[in-house]
C-alpha positions as CSV (number, residue, x, y, z in Angstrom):
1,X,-17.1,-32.8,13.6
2,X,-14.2,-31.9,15.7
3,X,-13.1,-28.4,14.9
4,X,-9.5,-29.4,15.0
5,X,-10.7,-32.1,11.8
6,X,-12.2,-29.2,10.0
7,X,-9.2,-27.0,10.2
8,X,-7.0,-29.8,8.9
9,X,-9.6,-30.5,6.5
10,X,-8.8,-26.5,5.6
11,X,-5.4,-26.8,4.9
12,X,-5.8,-30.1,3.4
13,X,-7.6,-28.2,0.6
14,X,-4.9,-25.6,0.4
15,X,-6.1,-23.0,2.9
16,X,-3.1,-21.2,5.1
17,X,-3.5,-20.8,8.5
18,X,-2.5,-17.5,9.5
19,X,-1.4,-15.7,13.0
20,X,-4.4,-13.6,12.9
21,X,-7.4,-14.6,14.8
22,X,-11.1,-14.5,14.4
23,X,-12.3,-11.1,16.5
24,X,-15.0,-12.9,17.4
25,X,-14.2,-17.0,18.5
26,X,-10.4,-16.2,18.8
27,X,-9.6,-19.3,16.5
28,X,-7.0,-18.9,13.8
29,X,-7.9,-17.4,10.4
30,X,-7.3,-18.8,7.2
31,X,-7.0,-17.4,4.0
32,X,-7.8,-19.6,1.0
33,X,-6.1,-19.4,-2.5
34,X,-7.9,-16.3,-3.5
35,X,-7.1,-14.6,-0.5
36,X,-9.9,-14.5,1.4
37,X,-9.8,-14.9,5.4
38,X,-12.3,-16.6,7.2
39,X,-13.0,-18.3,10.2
40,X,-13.5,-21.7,10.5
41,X,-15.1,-22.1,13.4
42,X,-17.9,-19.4,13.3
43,X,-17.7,-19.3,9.6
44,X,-16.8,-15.5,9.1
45,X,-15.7,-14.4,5.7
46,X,-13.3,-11.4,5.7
47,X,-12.7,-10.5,1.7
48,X,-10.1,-8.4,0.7
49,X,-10.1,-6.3,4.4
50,X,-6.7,-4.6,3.4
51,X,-8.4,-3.6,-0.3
52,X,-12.0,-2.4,1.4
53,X,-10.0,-0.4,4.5
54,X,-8.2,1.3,1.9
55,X,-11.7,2.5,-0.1
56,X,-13.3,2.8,3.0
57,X,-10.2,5.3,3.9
58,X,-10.2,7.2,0.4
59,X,-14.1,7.8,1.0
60,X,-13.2,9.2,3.9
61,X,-10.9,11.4,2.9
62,X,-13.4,12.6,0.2
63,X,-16.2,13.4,2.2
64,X,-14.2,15.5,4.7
65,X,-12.1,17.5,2.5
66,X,-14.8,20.6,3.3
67,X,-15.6,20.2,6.9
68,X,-14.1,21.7,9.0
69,X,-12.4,19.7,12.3
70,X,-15.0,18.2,14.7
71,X,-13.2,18.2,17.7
72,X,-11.5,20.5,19.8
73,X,-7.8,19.3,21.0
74,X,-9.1,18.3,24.3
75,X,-11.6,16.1,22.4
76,X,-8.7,14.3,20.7
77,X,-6.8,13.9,23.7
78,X,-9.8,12.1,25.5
79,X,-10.3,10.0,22.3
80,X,-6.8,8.9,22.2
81,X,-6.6,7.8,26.3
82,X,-10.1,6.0,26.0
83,X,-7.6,3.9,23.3
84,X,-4.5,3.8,24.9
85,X,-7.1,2.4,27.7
86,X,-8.8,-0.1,25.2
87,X,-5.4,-1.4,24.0
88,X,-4.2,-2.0,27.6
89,X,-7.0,-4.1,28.6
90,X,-6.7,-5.7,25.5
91,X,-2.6,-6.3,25.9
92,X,-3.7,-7.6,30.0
93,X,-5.4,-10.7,28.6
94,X,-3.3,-11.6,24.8
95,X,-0.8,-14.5,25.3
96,X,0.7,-13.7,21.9
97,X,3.7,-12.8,21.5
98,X,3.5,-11.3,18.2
99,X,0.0,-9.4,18.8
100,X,1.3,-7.8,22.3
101,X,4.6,-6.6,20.0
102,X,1.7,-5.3,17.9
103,X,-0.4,-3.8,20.6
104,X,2.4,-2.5,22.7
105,X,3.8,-0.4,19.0
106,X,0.3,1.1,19.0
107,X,0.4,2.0,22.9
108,X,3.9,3.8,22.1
109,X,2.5,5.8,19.1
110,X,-0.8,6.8,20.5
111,X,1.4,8.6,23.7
112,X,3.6,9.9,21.4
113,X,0.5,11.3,19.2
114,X,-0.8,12.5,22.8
115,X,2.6,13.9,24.3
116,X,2.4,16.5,20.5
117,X,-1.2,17.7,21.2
118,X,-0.5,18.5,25.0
């Protein structure tokens, strides 16, 4: 079946196509009426990402209350241009508009994050 069909078929059903897209395929995700997102072309299920970043994040924050920092400053500094690197590449090939907004906000804060440590 075409894949155009089955994402009509999607919506059809009461699915919402969103202006994310699948990390993988590229296609648009869609979030059914329980809010999952998935894609419908290589059939990847992304459940509650914003509820399992945020317990991801507070187990985290748990586990390195004690420890001291890893990293010396230089560390951080090469950390943070092997991103601003990553996100350029990334912003050379989106044809988005709203993802390069996104990308290019990133960009801005990581050099201001960088321009405080130097």
């Amino acid at each position: 079946m075409d894949i155009i069909k089955i994402a009509a078929n999607e919506m059809l059903k009461g699915s919402k196509m969103l202006g994310e897209h699948c990390k993988f395929c590229g296609f648009p995700l869609f979030q059914d009426r329980k809010g999952n997102k998935y894609c419908v072309r290589c059939r990847t299920l992304k459940k509650r990402e914003e509820k399992n970043k945020r317990d991801k994040i507070e187990i985290c924050r748990e586990d390195k209350r004690d420890m001291a920092p890893p990293y010396s400053q230089n560390t951080y500094i090469k950390i943070i241009d092997k991103k601003i690197d990553y996100l350029f590449k990334r912003l050379e090939e989106e044809c988005d508009v709203a993802r390069i907004m996104e990308i290019t906000e990133v960009i801005k804060a990581l050099i201001k994050l960088k321009s405080k440590l130097e």
